[in-house]
N, C-alpha and C positions, 0 to 999 in steps of 0.2 A: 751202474745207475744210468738209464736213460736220458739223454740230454737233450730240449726243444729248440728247435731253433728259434730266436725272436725273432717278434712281428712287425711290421713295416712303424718303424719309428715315424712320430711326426715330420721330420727334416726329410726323409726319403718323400712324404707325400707333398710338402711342400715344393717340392725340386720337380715332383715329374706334373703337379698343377702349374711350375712356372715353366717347364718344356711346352705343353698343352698352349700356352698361352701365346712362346715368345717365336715357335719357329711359322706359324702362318703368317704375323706380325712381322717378323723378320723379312718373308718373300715377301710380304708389299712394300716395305721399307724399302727394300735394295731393287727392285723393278720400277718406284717413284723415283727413285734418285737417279737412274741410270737416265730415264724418260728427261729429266732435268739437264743433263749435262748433253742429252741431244738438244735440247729445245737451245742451247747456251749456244753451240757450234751453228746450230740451225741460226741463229739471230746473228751471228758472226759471220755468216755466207752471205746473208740477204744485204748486212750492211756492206760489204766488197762487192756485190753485184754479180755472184757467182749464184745464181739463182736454180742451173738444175744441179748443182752439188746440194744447194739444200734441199730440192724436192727428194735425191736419194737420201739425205738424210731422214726425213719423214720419214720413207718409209722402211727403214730403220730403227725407228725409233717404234714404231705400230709393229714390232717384231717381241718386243719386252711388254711385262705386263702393265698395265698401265690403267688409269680410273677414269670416268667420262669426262672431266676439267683437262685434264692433260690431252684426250681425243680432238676436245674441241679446239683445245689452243694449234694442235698440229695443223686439223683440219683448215682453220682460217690460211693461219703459216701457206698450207698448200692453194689457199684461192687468190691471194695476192700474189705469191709465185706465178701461178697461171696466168692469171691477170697480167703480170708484167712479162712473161714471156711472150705473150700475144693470144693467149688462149680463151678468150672473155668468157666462153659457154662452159672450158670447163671449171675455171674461176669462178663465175654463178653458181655450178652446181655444189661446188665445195663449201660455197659460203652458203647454201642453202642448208645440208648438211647439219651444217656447226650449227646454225641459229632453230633449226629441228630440233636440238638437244640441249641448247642453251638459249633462249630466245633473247634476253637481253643481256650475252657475249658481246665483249666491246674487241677489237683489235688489236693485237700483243705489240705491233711495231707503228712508229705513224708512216703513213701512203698518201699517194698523192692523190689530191682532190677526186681526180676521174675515180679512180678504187675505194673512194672514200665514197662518193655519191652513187657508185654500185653496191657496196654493203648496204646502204642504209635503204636503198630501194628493195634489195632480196629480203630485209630484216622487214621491212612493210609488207610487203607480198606473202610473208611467213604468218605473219601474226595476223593477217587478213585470213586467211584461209584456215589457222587453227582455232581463230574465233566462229568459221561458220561451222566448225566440226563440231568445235565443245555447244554450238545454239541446238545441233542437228540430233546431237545425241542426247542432250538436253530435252529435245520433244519427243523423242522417242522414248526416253524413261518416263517420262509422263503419261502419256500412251498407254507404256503397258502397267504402269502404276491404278490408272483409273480401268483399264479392258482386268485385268486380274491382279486383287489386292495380294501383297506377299501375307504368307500364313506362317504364324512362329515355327522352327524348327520343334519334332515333338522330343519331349524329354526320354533320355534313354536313362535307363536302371544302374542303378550304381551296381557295382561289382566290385570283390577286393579280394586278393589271390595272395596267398603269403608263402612265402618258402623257407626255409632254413637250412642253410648251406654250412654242410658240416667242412670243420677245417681239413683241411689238405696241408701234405709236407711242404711238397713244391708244385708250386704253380707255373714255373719252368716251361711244362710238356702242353700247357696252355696256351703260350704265347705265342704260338703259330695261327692260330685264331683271330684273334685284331690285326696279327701282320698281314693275312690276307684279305679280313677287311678292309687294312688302311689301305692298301695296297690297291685293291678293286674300285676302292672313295677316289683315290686321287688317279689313278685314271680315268673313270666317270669325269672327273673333276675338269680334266683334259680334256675331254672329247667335249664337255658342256661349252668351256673358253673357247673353244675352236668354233663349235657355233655361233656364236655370239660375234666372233671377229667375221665371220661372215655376215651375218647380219650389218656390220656396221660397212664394210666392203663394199655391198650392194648398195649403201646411202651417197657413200664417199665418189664411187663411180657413176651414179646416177641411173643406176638400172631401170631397164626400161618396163620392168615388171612393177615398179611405184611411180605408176602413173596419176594417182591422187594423191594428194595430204592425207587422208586415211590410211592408205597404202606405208605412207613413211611415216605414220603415227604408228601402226601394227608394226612395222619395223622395228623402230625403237624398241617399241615396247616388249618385242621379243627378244631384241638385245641385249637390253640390260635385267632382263629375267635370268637369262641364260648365263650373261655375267654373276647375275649374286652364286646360282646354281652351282656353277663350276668355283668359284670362289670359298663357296661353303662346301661343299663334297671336298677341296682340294686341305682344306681346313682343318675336316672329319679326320678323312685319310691320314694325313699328321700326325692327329692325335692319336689315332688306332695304333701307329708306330710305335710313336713315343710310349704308346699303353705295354705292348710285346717286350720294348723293349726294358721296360718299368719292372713288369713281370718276370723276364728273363733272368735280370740283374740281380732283383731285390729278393727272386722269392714268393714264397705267399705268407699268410697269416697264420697264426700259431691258436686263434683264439675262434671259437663259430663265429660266423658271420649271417644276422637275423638281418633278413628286409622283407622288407611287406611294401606289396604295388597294388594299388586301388584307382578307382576313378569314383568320380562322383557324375557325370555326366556331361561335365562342361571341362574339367581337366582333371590330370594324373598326379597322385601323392604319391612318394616314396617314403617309406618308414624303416629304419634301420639303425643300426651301428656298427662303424666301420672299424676293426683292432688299432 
């Protein structure tokens, strides 16, 4: 008598939903933390007066992954560094920087009056000049608002494509599939982050190619595009593993597997049932 293998029990799918969920969470977990215990030695330096040991710490610390609160806090870190080493233009540019991405950033450590009344002058000069941005582009949507009215998108046709995926023994000789999806994801994922650190490079150094406030608004804002990009592709990637490896382990289903993919014109239904 023939015997089936069984199908992916509940507890199996619950385990590789909580893989999917815990290892992208996990590398920001452990890249925040790390970023913390520089920022702790970094604050440890500045109070002994050993000022370029904490600038290499900086940038040390912009070596691990890290979120824009934590960018900005290094970034300050580094403009009062330069400031008190005697660097005043590149201590401007750095606190310029920071207040570009955080405009009402306050100071992580207290400084003395003179670095105190040059943040707060760069922190006016910022907000001065992203006010005339947001007036500028402000009349310019208007502009084209009144020269040509936006016209609705037209509605596109529903469509609904149904398959039925007869069961397989093992799923096994599959799982090389999402592996080198995941695999292709998270290095995308890589190459996205690595732009994105350029982007914020050329802020931190004051390149001389952001010569406007436009210029370092288009910065950012490719930056932290680039960041979510590589964040999410590194994410996908993960999960496509975790999938291989799900599949690998577990098998496949014993029972058909019916899904139905449709769209209505504005978004995607999936219909199905999974063993």
């Amino acid at each position: 008598m023939k015997t089936r293998r069984p199908g992916m029990h509940a507890p199996h799918k619950a385990l590789i939903l909580l893989l999917l969920g815990i290892i992208p969470s996990t590398v920001r977990a452990e890249g925040a933390a790390e970023v913390q215990t520089y920022l702790l030695s970094i604050q440890r330096l500045f109070d002994d007066l050993e000022y370029e040991r904490a600038l290499s710490e900086i940038q040390l610390a912009r070596q691990v992954p890290h979120g824009t609160d934590e960018e900005v806090t290094l970034t300050l870190y580094e403009g009062i560094l330069q400031y008190e080493l005697g660097q005043q233009e590149q201590g401007k540019a750095a606190f310029k920087s920071a207040l570009s991405l955080r405009p009402e950033a306050k100071l992580p450590v207290q400084v003395a009056p003179k670095v105190k009344s040059l943040f707060e002058s760069v922190r006016q000069q910022v907000n001065q000049e992203m006010a005339s941005l947001r007036a500028q582009r402000e009349a310019e949507r208007l502009k084209a608002e009144a020269a040509a009215p936006a016209l609705p998108p037209p509605a596109l046709p529903s469509a609904t494509v149904s398959e039925e995926v007869q069961p397989r023994r093992d799923l096994r000789r599959y799982a090389l599939v999402p592996a080198i999806a995941g695999g292709a994801l998270a290095i995308a994922g890589g190459i996205a982050w690595g732009i994105s650190r350029g982007e914020l490079n050329q802020l931190r150094n004051d390149d001389p190619k952001l010569a406007t406030m436009e210029d370092v608004q288009q910065s950012i804002s490719r930056g932290r595009t680039w960041q979510t990009v590589g964040v999410s592709l590194l994410s996908v990637g993960a999960a496509g593993l975790a999938a291989a490896t799900g599949m690998y382990v577990l098998g496949g289903p014993d029972k058909p597997v019916a899904l139905s993919v449709g769209t209505t014109g504005t978004s995607a239904v999936i219909q199905g049932r999974w063993p």
